[in-house]
N, C-alpha and C positions, 0 to 999 in steps of 0.2 A: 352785804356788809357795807356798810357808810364809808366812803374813803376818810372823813375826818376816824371814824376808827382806826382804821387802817393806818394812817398817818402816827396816830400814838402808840399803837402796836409798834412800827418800824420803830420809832424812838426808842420806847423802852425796851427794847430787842439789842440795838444798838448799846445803848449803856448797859445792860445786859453782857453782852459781848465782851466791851471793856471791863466790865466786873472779873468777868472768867480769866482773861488773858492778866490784870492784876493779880491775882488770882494763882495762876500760874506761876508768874516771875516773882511771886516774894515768896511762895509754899518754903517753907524751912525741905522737906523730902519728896523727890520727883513721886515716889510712888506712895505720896497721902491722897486718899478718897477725896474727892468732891464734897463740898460741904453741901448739906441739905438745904439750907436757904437758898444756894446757888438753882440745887435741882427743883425747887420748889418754884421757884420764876422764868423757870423754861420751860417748867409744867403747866403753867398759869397762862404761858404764851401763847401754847396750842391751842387753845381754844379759839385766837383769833388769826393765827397765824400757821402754817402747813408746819409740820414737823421737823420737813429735809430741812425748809429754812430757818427754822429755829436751829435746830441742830448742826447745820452746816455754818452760822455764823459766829455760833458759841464753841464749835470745835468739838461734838457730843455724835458721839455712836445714835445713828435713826433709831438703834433698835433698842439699845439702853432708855434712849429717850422715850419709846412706845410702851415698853414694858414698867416704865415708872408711871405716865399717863393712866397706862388701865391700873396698875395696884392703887391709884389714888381715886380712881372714877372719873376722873376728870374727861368731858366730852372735847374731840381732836379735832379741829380741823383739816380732814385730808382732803391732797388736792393729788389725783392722779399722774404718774407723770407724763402720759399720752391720754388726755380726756378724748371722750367718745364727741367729735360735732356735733353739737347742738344747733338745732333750726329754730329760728322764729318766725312765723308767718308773718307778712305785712301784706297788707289790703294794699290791692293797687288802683292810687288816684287816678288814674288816666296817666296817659304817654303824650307832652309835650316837651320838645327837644330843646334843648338848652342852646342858646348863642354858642355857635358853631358846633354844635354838635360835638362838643368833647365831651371826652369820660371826667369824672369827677371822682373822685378818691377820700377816701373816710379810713382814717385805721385807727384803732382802739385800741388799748391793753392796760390788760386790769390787773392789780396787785401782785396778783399769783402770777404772774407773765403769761398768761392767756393770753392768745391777737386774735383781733378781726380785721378783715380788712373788707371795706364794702367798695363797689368800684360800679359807677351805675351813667347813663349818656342822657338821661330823661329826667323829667321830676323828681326829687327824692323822696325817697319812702321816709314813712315820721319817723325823725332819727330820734325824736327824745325816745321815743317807747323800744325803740332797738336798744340803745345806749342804757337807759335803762336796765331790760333785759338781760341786758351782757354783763354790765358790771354787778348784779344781783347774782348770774351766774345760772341762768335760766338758760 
């Protein structure tokens, strides 16, 4: 996923949010349903957006949220909540030591708050195709 996607997801996630919480505080009766346009752009969200955090920013039951996704077909974005490590090989250029032989430090995190953190005392391995990688979710 492109972070400019990603970026406009958050956005309209966000107004979103304030929509619900409006929403809330003018409802004439605490217990009137949720209006379907509501559930319909939090449905629309999942697709680019994991569920818990749609639902956790709008105020919405994960599972309310899951079960109106699938009666509509709509494909979900889910994001585990302990993903399995993922490995990328990197080809190793050779080993020369960096001025003074200190570690160097790379840390990443992607949308969904995945980290990486690379920590390496030699050449770097290609960090576009790592970077890459990681933020694709490979």
């Amino acid at each position: 996923m492109s972070h400019e996607l990603t970026t406009q997801a958050e956005q309209s996630l966000s107004k979103l949010a304030g929509r619900f919480e409006h929403w809330r505080r003018t409802r004439p009766n605490t217990h009137e349903r949720i209006p379907e346009s509501l559930w319909a752009e939090a449905v629309s969200l999942t697709q680019t957006l994991p569920i818990g955090r749609v639902a956790r920013r709008c105020r919405l039951s994960p599972t309310d949220l899951k079960k109106r996704c699938q009666a509509s077909n709509v494909p979900m974005t889910i994001h585990p909540h302990s993903p399995e490590p993922a490995f990328v090989e990197l080809p190793s250029p050779g080993v020369w030591a960096t001025p003074g032989d200190e570690p160097v430090l790379v840390e990443l995190e992607r949308a969904d708050g995945a980290r990486m953190r690379l920590r390496y005392r030699h050449t770097p391995p290609p960090l576009a195709s790592l970077v890459q990688a990681f933020l694709e979710g490979h």
